[in-house]
N, C-alpha and C positions, 0 to 999 in steps of 0.2 A: 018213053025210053030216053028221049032226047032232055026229059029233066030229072031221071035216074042217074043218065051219064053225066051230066054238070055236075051234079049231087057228091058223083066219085072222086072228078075230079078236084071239085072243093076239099073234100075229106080229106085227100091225098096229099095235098097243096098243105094243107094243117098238119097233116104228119110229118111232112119234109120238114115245116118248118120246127115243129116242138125237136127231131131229131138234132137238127143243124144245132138249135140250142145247146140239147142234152151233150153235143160230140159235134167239135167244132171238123165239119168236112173237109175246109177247106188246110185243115191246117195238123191231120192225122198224123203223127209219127210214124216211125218204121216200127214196127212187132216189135223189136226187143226194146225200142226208148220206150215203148208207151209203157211194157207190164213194169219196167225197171222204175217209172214214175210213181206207180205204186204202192211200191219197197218201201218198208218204214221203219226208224230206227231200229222197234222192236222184232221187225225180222232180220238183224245184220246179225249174226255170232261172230262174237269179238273176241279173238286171240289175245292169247297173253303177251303181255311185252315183249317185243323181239330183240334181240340181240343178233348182228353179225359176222362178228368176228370168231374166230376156230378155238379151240379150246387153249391151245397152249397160248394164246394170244390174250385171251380171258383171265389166265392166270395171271403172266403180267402184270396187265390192268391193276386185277384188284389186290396186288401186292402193291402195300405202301410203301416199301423201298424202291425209287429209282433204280439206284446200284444194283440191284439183284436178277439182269438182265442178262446175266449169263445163266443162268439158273435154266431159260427157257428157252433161248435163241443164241447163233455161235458165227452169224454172217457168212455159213457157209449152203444154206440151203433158203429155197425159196418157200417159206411160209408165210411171208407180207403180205397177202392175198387175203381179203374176205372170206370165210365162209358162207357167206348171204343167209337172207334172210329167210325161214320157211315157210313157206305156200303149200299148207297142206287142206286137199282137197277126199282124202281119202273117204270119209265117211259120207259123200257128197255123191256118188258118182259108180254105176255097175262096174264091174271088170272090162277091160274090153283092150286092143291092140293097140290101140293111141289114144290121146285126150289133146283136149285143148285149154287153156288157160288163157285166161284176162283177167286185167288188174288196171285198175284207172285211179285217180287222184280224189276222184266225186262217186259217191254209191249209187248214180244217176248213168254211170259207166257213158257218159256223150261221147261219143268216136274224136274227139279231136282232144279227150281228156283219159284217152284208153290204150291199151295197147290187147293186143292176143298175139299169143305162142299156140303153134298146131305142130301136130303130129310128137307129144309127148311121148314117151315111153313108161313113163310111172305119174302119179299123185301126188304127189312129192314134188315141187322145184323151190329150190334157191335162188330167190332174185337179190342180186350186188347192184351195188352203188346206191343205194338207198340213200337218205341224210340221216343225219341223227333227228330224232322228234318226229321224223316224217310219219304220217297216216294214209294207209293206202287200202283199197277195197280192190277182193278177187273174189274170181268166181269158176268152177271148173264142168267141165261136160265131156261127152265123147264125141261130140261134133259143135260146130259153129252154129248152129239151128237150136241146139238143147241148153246153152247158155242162159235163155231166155226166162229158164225156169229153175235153173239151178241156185241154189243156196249162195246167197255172199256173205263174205267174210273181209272182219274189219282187221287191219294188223298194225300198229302203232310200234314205230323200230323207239327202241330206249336213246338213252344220255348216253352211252358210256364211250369218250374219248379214245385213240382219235377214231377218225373214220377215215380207215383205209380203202384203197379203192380198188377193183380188179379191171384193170385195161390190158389188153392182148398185145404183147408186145415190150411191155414198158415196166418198168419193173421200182418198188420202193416207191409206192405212190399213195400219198395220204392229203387228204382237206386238213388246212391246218385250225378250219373252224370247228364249233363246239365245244372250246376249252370255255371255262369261268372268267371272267374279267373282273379287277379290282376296281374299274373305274367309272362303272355304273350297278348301282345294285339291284341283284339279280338277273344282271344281264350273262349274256353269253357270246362270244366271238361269230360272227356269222360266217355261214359255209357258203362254198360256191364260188368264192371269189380267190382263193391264192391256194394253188395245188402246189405241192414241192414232191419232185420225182428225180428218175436216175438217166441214163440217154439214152433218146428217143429212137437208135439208129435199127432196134427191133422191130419199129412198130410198123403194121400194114394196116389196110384199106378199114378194118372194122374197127381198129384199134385207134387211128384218126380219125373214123367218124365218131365214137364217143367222145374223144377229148373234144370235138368241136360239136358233133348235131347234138348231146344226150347233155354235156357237163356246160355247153355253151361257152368255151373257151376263147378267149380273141385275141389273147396274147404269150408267146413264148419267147424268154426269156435263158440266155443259153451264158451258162458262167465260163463255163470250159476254155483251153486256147486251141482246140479243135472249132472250126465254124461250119459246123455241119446243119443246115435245114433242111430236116424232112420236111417242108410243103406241105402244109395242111390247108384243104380249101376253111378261108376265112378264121385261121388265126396269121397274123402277125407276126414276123420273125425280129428278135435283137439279141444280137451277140454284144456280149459284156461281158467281155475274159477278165479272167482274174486269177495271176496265176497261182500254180498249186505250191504253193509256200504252207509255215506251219502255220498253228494258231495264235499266236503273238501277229501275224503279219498280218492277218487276214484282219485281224482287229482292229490293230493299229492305222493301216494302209488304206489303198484303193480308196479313198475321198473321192474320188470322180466317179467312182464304180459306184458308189452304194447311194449315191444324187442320183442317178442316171435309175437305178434301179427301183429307187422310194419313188422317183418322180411318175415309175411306169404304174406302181402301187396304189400310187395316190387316185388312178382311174380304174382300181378295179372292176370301182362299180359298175361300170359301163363296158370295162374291159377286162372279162376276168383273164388271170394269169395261171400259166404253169413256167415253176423255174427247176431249171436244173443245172447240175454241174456232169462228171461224169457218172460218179457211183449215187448222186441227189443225199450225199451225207454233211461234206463237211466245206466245200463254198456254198451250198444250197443249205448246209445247216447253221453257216455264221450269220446268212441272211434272213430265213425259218426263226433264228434265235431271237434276233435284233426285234422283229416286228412282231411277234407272239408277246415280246417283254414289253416293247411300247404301248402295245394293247391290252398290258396289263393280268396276260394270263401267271399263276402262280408258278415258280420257280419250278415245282414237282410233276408238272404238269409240262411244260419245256422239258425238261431233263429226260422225262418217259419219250416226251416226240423226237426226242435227239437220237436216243436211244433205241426206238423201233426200228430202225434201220438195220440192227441185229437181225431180225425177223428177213432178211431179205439176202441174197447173196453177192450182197456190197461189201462184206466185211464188219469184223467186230466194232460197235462202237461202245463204248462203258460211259460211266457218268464219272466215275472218280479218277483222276489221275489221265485226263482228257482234256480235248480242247474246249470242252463245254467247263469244265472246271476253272481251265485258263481265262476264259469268255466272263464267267461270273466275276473269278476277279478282280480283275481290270474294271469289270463294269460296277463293282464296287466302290469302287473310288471317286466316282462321280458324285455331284452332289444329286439331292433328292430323299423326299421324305419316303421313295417305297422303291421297288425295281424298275416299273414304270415310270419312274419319272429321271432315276439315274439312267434311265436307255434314252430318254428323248434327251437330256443333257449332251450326251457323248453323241447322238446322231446331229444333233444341233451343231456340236464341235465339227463334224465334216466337214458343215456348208449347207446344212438341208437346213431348211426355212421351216420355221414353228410353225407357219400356217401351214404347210405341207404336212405337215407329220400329225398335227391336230384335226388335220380335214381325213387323213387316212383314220381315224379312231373313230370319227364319225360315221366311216363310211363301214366302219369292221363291225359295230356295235349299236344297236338299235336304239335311237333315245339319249345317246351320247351328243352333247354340246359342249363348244370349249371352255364355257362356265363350268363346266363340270372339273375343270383341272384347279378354279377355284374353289369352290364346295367342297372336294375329298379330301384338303390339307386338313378341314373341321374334324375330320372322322378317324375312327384309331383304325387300324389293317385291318384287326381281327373283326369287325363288324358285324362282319354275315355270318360271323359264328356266335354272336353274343344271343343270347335271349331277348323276346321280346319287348321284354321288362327292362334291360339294361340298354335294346335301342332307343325305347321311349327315354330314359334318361337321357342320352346322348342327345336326343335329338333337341329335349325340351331345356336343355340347357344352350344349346346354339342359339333356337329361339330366343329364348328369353337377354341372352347378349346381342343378337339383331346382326350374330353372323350368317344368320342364312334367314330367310325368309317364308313363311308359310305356301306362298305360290310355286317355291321351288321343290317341295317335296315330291312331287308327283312323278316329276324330275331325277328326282334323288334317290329314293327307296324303288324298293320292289313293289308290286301293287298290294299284295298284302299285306305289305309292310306299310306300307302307304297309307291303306283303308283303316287296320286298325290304330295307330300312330294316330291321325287327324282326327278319329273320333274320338279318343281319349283328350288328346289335348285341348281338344272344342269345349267337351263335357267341363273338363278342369277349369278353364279359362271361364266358361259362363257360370258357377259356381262362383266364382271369387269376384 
């Protein structure tokens, strides 16, 4: 008996250990990470491209006239608000008196990359504040327990400018990122870093913690000659009046203002910004104007961001016969081969230092160097709109005069642009 029971215990001892192998003990997840571990692309269903913005807002958009902003909005009613994105769970999930919903960043859902809503009332939610390009995975059930086997779902929100934002409280509020930039190709302005809104004096407890826990805000920035700070834990207050004069003054003037202002921009990185005036139109829009232009985003694309403030009940703003009209030209007059580089002329006229205003393009634009403000005199405007065919010209022409260099392309195009361009010109080149 006494070598039957060794016997067990040796078996025993080999079973523990082939387990421990098979399923590490010491280091078991909780129920829902392990099955969620899983999950494999081929089980995610993937929604179609999202869109957040409301219909009339849509329309807008994809009317290629600026000026026809009265058509949809009259700055007398609040539709500057998101519609959000859809989180539909419907075919997922019994009937039942409430549901829950989670949605995380990783289809791995780790609790520190997740969030859950309980006690739903429908299948259905609209989640705001998205970015543009963002991908997000959810998943729905009728308790916190049934999560763990419910279906996920992948939702990838679209391009389509701007991205406005819904904060409780605060009204005329959009990311001025996600426009096109002319001054790296294929690039696009980055979000997250300069909000322009309208005054703060509505906002409560949940409406400042998005600007600061959810948008990671660290700086507010106040144009008005009211100096009111709502106190927001862990953003930063500076008042920088500027008074409410017309559009010629705003332009022409406040030299000390708009230093003081670039100079707070220039840390977005570190320090994102929300600015505003009173209504976040037209001191918050001479400054929205100035640095969207120096970042090189397209005239049409300013003019609609000028102009969404329609959407909101700040009052009518139009594109023609406005101070955005007055803005353009003045700032016509500047030298410079595009918009972007007449905006950095007239900001340079202030007093703002070129390495200030080139270190902000770096920081708004992914891949952007100050070589880059040499390189793009080479290239015609229209670029990103020419054919492939007519970029390889372009490009193999520069080459070949030794105004730009093969190592800078990578630099310089889009990546597809890039990949096809280099192999052709390789192929060319070893041929001859």
């Amino acid at each position: 008996m006494k070598t039957f029971g060794t016997i067990i215990i040796i078996i025993s001892a080999f079973a523990f250990t082939i387990s421990k192998n098979l399923v590490d003990l010491d280091n078991i997840q909780p129920l829902n990470e392990k099955f969620i571990s899983l999950k494999t692309e081929s089980n995610i269903i993937e929604d179609k491209i999202s869109d957040f913005h409301t219909p009339e807002q849509l329309k807008y958009i994809k009317d290629e006239k600026p000026e026809n902003i009265d058509k949809y909005a009259h700055g007398d009613k609040d539709l500057s608000r998101p519609k959000g994105n859809k989180l539909d769970f419907s075919n997922d999930v019994a009937d039942s008196s409430s549901y829950v919903l989670q949605y995380s960043s990783s289809k791995h859902f780790e609790k520190e990359k997740s969030k859950t809503i309980k006690n739903l009332k429908n299948k259905i939610y609209y989640l705001k504040n998205l970015k543009l390009n963002q991908t997000i995975y959810y998943r729905g059930a009728v308790n916190v327990e049934g999560l763990v086997n419910s279906r996920i779902h992948k939702l990838t929100v679209n391009t389509l400018t701007p991205r406005n934002l819904d904060i409780p409280g605060l009204d005329n509020v959009r990311d001025i990122g996600g426009y096109k930039t002319c001054l790296k190709k294929g690039a696009v302005i980055k979000q997250g870093l300069y909000y322009r809104t309208a005054r703060p004096e509505g906002l409560k407890a949940e409406g400042k913690r998005i600007l600061s826990k959810e948008l990671g805000i660290k700086r507010e920035i106040n144009l008005r000659g009211t100096n009111y700070n709502p106190k927001i834990e862990g953003i930063s207050y500076h008042f920088i009046p500027i008074n409410n004069a017309d559009g010629n003054t705003r332009f022409d003037k406040y030299n000390h203002e708009y230093k003081k202002v670039f100079d707070l921009i220039s840390e977005a990185d570190k320090y994102p910004i929300y600015l505003h005036c009173h209504a976040g139109a037209d001191r918050t829009g001479v400054m929205s104007f100035a640095l969207l232009a120096l970042l090189g985003a397209e005239y049409k694309d300013i003019a609609k961001d000028y102009a969404f403030t329609s959407f909101s009940t700040q009052g009518k703003r139009y594109v023609k016969h406005s101070q955005l009209e007055t803005w353009m030209k003045k700032l016509q007059k500047f030298e410079g081969k595009n918009l972007a580089e007449k905006c950095k002329n007239w900001l340079m006229k202030k007093g703002i230092k070129e390495r200030v205003l080139e270190h902000i393009r770096e920081i708004f634009i992914d891949g952007y160097s100050q070589s880059h403000a040499k390189w793009n005199k080479y290239f015609p405007e229209n670029f990103d709109s020419l054919s492939i065919d007519d970029k390889y010209k372009v490009v193999r022409k520069l080459l070949i005069e030794n105004k730009i260099k093969i190592t800078h392309l990578k630099d310089i195009l889009s990546t597809n642009d890039y990949q096809v361009i280099l192999k052709r010109y390789l192929l060319e080149k070893n041929k001859n």
